[in-house]
Structures are given as structure tokens and as C-alpha cells.
C-alpha positions in Angstrom: 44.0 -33.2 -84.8 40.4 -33.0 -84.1 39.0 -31.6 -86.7 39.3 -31.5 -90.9 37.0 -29.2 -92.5 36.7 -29.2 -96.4 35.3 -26.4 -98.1 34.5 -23.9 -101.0 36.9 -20.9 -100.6 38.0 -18.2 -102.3 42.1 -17.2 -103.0 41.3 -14.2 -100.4 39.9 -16.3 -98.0 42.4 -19.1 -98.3 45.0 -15.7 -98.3 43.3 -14.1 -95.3 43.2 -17.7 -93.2 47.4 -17.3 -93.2 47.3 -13.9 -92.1 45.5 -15.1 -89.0 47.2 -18.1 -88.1 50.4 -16.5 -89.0 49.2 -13.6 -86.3 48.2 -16.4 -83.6 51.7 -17.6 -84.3 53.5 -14.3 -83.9 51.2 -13.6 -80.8 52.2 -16.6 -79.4 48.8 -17.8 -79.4 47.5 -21.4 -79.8 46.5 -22.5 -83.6 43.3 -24.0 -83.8 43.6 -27.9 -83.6 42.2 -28.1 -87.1 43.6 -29.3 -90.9 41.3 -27.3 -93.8 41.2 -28.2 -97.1 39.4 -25.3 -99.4 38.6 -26.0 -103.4 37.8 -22.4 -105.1 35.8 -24.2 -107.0 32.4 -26.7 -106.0 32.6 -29.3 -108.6 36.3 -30.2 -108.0 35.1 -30.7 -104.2 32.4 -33.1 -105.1 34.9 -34.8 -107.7 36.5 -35.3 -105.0 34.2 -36.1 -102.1 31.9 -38.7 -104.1 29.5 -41.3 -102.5 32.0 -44.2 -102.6 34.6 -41.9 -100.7 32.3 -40.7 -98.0 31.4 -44.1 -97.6 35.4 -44.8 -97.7 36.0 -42.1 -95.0 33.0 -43.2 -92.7 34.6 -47.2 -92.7 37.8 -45.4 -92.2 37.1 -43.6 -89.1 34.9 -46.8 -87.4 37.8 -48.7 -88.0 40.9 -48.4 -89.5 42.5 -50.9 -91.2 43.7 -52.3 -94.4 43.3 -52.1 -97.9 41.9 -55.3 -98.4 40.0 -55.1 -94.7 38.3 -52.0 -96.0 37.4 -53.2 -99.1 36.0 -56.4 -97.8 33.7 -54.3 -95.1 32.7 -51.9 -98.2 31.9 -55.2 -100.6 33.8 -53.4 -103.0 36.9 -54.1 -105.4 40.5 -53.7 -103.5 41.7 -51.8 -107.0 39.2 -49.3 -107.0 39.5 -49.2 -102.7 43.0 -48.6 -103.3 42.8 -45.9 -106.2 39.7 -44.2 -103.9 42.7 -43.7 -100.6 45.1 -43.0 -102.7 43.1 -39.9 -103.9 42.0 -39.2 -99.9 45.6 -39.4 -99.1 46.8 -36.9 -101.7 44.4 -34.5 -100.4 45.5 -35.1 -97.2 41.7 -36.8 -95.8 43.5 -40.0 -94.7 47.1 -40.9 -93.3 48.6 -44.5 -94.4 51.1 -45.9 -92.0 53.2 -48.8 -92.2 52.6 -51.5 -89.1 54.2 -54.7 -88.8 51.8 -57.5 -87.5 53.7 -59.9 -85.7 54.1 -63.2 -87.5 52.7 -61.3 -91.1 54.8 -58.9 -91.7 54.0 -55.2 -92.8 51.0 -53.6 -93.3 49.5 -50.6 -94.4 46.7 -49.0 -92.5 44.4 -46.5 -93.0 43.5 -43.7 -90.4 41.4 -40.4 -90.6 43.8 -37.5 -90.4 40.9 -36.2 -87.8 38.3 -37.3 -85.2 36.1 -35.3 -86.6 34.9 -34.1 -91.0 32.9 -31.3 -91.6 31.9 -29.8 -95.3 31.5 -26.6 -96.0 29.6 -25.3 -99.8 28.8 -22.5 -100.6 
């Protein structure tokens, strides 16, 4: 996926974005190669989105890695790292994925769900 745009929408909006893709689909047509989360409402988008997680996102998508690897690169606690992707992931920002490192064992690492974030606020 390229691109994950988060935004401010409305329940028509997020109701008329279906009817189109579900067009495209019936048309045969290609879906755009983007994931969108919409909040009707701002603040629950910036409750969200706060200065630690952009910061979060930004280490994320130079270089993913670990809990404790993120955390270390962020100078920040590994409890409060950990609760901060566990929100991401639940909105569907960030994908965890279970790696095994030869001679360590498993691992989970952290990826962007997309090259590319844009917000959207209106």
C-alpha cells in the first residue's frame, strides 16, 4: 500500500467513499492503492495522532524494528512505546509481525502499513 491518509469525515462521506470503490469494483476497475482512516470528529484524531506518536510513526517508517529498538532510538520508556503501537495498531497506522532472528528467537517488528501518511482536518 502506498499511501494511508487519516482524516476528518463525515458518516456521508465515509458512506459515499463505499459507493465508489464498490462501483470501481463492480466496474472492474482498479481501487486506489490507498488505506483511509476518517474520525467524524477532530479531537478524537488528535487524541489519537499526538506528538509522541507522530514521532512514533516517523522512527517507524526510517526503520522498522522492535519495541525495545524503537524505544531506545526515541529515548523513551518501552511501556509507554509499547502502549503508543499498540494504539497505532488498533487503528490500523502500523502492522506488527512476528520474525524469528536466527540464534534469538522471535521478534516482533514494527512496520508502517504505507510508504506514504497524509492528514487531512477540516
Amino acid at each position: 500500500m502506498k499511501q494511508l491518509i487519516v482524516k476528518t469525515a463525515t458518516e456521508t462521506d465515509f458512506f459515499q467513499r463505499g459507493r465508489e470503490l464498490a462501483r470501481l469494483a463492480d466496474q472492474n476497475k482498479s481501487l486506489p492503492d490507498e488505506y483511509v482512516i476518517s474520525f467524524e470528529d477532530p479531537a478524537e484524531m488528535l487524541e489519537l495522532l499526538t506528538t509522541a506518536r507522530l514521532a512514533l510513526l516517523r522512527a517507524i517508517k526510517e526503520q522498522p524494528g522492535s519495541i525495545t529498538q524503537l524505544a531506545q532510538r526515541l529515548h523513551r520508556n518501552r511501556d509507554t512505546v509499547k502502549r503508543d503501537v499498540d494504539k497505532l495498531a488498533s487503528h490500523g497506522l502500523v502492522a506488527i509481525e512476528s520474525i524469528i532472528l536466527p540464534g534469538r528467537g522471535p521478534m516482533k517488528e514494527i512496520h508502517p502499513r504505507a510508504g506514504r501518511l497524509r492528514l487531512e482536518a477540516s
